[in-house]
Structures are given as C-alpha cells and as structure tokens.
N, C-alpha and C positions, 0 to 999 in steps of 0.2 A: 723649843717650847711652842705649843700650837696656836695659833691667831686665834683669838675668841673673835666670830662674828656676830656684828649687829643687824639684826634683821629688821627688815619693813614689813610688817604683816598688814594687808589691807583690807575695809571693809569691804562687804557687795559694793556699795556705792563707790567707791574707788576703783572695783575693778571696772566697772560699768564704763566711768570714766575712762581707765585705759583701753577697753575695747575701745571707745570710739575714737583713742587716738591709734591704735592697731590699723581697723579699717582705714586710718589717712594712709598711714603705712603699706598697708595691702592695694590701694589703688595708686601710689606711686610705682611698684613695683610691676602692676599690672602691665603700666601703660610702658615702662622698661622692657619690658620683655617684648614687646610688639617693637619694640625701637631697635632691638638689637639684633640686626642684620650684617651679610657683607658692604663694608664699603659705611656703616654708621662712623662716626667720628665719637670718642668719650664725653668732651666738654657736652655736646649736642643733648646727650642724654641726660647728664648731670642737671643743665638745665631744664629738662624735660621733665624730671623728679622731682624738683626744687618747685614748681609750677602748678603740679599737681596737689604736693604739701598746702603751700600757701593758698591757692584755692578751695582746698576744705578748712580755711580759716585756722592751720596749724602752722609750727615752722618746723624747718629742720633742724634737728637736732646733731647733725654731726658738723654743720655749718660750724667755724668758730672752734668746737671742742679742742682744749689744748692747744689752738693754733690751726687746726684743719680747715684746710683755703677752700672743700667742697660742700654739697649738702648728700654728696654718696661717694662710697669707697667703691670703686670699679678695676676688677684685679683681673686681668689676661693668663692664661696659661700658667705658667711657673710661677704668676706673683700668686701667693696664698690670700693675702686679706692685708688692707690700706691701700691699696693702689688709684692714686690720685688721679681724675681722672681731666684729661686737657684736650693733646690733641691727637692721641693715640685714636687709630685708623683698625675697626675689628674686620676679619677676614674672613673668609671660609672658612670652617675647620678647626674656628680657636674655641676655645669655652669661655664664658664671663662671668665672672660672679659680681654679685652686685649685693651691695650693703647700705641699707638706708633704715633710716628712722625719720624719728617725729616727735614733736610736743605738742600736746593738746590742752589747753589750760591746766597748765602745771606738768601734766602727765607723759611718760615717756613711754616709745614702743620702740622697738627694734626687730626686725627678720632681713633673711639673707637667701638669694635663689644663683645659684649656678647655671645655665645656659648652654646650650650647645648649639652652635654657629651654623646652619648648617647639615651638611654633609661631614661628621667627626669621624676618628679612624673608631675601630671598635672598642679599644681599652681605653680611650677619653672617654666616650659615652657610658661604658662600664661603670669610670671611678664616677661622674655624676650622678647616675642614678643609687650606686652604690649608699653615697653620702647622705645622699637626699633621703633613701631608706632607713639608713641609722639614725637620723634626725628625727623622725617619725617611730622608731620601734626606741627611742630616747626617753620620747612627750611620752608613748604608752605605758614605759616605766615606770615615769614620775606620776602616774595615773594612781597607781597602785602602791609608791613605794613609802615605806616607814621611814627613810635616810635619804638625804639626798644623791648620796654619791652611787645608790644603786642607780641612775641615770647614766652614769659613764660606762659602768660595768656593762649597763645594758648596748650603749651606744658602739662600743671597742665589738664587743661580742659579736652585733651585726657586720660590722666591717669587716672582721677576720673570715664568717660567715658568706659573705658577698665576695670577696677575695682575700684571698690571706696575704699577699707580695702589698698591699695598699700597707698605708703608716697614717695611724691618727696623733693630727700634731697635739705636742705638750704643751709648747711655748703660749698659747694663746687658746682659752677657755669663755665659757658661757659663766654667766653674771647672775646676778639682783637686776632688777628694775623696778621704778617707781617714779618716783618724785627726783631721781637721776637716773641718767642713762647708763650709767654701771656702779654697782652698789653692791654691796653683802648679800646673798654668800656667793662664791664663788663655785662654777659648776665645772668639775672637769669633763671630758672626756672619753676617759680612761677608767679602767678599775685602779683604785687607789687602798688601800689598809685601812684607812679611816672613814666610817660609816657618813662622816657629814652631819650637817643638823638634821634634826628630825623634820620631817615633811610636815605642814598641816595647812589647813584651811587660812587663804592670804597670802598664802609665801606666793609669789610670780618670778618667775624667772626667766631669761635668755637661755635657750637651748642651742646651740651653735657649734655643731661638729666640722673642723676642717681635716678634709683627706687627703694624702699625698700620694704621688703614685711609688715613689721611691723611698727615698731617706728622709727621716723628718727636720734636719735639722734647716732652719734657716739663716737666710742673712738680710738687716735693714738696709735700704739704699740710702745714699747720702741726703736724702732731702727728709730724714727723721723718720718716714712713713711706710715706704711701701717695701712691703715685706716680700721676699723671694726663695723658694727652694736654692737651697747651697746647690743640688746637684743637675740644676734647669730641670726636674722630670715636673709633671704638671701638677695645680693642688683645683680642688673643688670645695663648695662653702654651705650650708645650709644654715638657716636659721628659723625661729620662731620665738615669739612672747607665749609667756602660758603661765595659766593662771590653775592653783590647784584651789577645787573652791570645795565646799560639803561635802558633795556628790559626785566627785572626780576633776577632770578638768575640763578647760576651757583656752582654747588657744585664737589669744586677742588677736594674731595678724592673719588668721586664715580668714578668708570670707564664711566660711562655711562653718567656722570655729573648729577645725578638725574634724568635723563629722566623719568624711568619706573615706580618710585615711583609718581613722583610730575601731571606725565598725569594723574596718578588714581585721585587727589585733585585737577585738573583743572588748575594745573601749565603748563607751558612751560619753559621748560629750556632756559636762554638766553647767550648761550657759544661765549667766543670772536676771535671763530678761524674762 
C-alpha cells in the first residue's frame, strides 16, 4: 500500500523566510570550501561552519538531530553521506563532500558541495562534476515538472549521460523542507513507476543526488552514522533547497538563486523579492 504524503505548501512570505535562512547556509559553505585544503583537519572546519551559522544569528541544524554530535556531515572518499567530522586529516587528491544546514527563525535549509582536494586523478574529478550536473539538470526538471518524481528520472538520466559505469545511490534520497529539516515528500533519485505528488506553487524541496563510482550498495559504521560504499570505490554529494514558486523556481541556498546554472538549461529563476 502506498504512503500518503503530507505536504507543507508554503506562502511567498515563508519562502522568503527560507531564502534568508539558505543564504546562512550558502555562506557557511562558502567559507568551507576555502578551508578545505591539504593538511586541513575536519573538526577545524566543522567548527568553522558552526561559526559562520551562528553569526548570521541562525543555528545549526544538524547539531543535535537524532543524536548528531556535529553542526556538518563531512564524508571523505568512499564515505557517501554522514561522516562525522573530528580529527580526520584531508589530503591531496581526496574529495570532500560537506553537508550543512541551518535554522533561521523557525525555518530550515539544507545543500551539499563535493570538493576536489587538489590535484584528483581524472575519474574522481569526472564523478564530482558528474553529480554536481545531475543536481542542476534535477532543479531544471522540477522547474518545469507536473510530478515530482520527474526530478529523479531527470537526475538518473544525467548521470548515465555523464558516464554510464557511475551508480546513483537508492538508500538515501532528497526530502520536504520547511518548518523541519526532513519532511514530506520524499524526492528520489532515480526513475521510479510512480508519478509522485503533483508539483505546485510552495512545495520546496531538498534536491540531493549521491553518486558512486562503483556499486551502490552501502554499509553504516558502528558509531550509527557514517555511511560507506561496501566496495571502498568513491561517492560524490550535491545538494540544494528550492523552492517551486508561480513562475518556476527559486533555489534558497544558491547565492545567485540559481540564475547561472538554470540560464544554461533554459530556466529562469523565479525569486520572490
């Protein structure tokens, strides 16, 4: 029998609100990506993230969630997504995906950037940009689409497109956002049989494709969280908030709201300021 979900549909004024908790998001990430060199240490950055939150007067949102002892998930090479981050030492050559969010009075964001360390070999740098494109040719779906789950169809389709030996993971999917950090409906992936809700003005969603270079199947490590490819080959992570409003969409954690990517794919951003 199929889950009936419950949806948050939001006003303008609510998205509004989650843009400016987006932008906390988007300037934590910023300031990550500048941190993440050879020789950075994870905790380092974690608190670098956490810093940058609470100075735009938000907090973190993954702090706490369910027990999570961070305020970002920082995943090395083969870990896909949760990976805790302490005193793991990043290198030349590795890739980082970084996961952060934020609350802004009341309101939640969430996006995700993969990193390349470096000097990567050429099929590391392949699966990130790979992912990072599907992410982007994902949001331009949901620009346009009647059903949600034409966003997986679309997403899966870029990947196989970018290289067909990649594997887009099952086990862990794009969300609801709102008034919680994962909420109804759930966004896969993947092409799926089932059309999904219908799209409309308010739904916002986490768009979050994880790529693997191998086999998709994973394995948790013993401390609840951090998630690993079974066969060590490496995974990459993108993410974004977006918002489908009138006139297309609006993507809370880009700075630019998606402008630069979504012109290339014949979108128009449609921002409510």
């Amino acid at each position: 029998m199929l889950r009936r979900e419950r949806l948050e549909i939001k006003t303008p004024d609510q998205i509004r609100l989650m843009r400016a908790s987006g932008l906390v998001t988007a300037a934590a990430l910023a300031a990550v990506r500048e941190a993440v060199v050879p020789g950075a240490v994870a905790g380092d950055i974690d608190h670098l993230a956490e810093t940058v939150i609470r100075d735009h007067g938000a907090e973190p949102n993954f702090l706490g969630y369910a027990g999570y002892p961070a305020s970002i998930c920082l995943s090395i090479n083969d870990v896909v997504v949760h990976g805790i981050p302490k005193r793991q030492v990043i290198h030349e050559g590795d890739i980082v995906s970084i996961d952060c969010g934020a609350v802004l009075h009341g309101w939640h964001s969430d996006a995700a950037i993969t990193i390349p360390v470096g000097d990567v070999n050429a099929r590391s740098d392949c699966l990130v940009e790979v992912t990072r494109v599907s992410l982007w040719d994902g949001i331009a779906a949901y620009a346009r689409a009647q059903h949600l789950n034409e966003v997986g169809a679309a997403v899966e389709a870029s990947v196989l497109a970018g290289e067909p030996s990649f594997g887009v993971l099952q086990d862990y999917i794009g969300h609801g956002i709102g008034t919680e950090m994962h909420m109804d409906p759930e966004v896969p992936n993947y092409a799926v049989r089932d059309r999904g809700p219908k799209v409309r003005p308010g739904l916002v969603v986490a768009i979050e494709p994880m790529v693997v270079e191998g086999r998709i199947a994973t394995v948790t490590e013993s401390d609840g969280w951090t998630v690993r490819t079974v066969d060590g080959r490496w995974a990459a992570h993108w993410e974004h908030t977006v918002a489908r409003t009138d006139d297309g969409v609006w993507v809370l954690t880009a700075e630019d709201g998606g402008a630069g990517e979504l012109a290339a794919r014949g979108v128009t951003i449609a921002p409510l300021e």
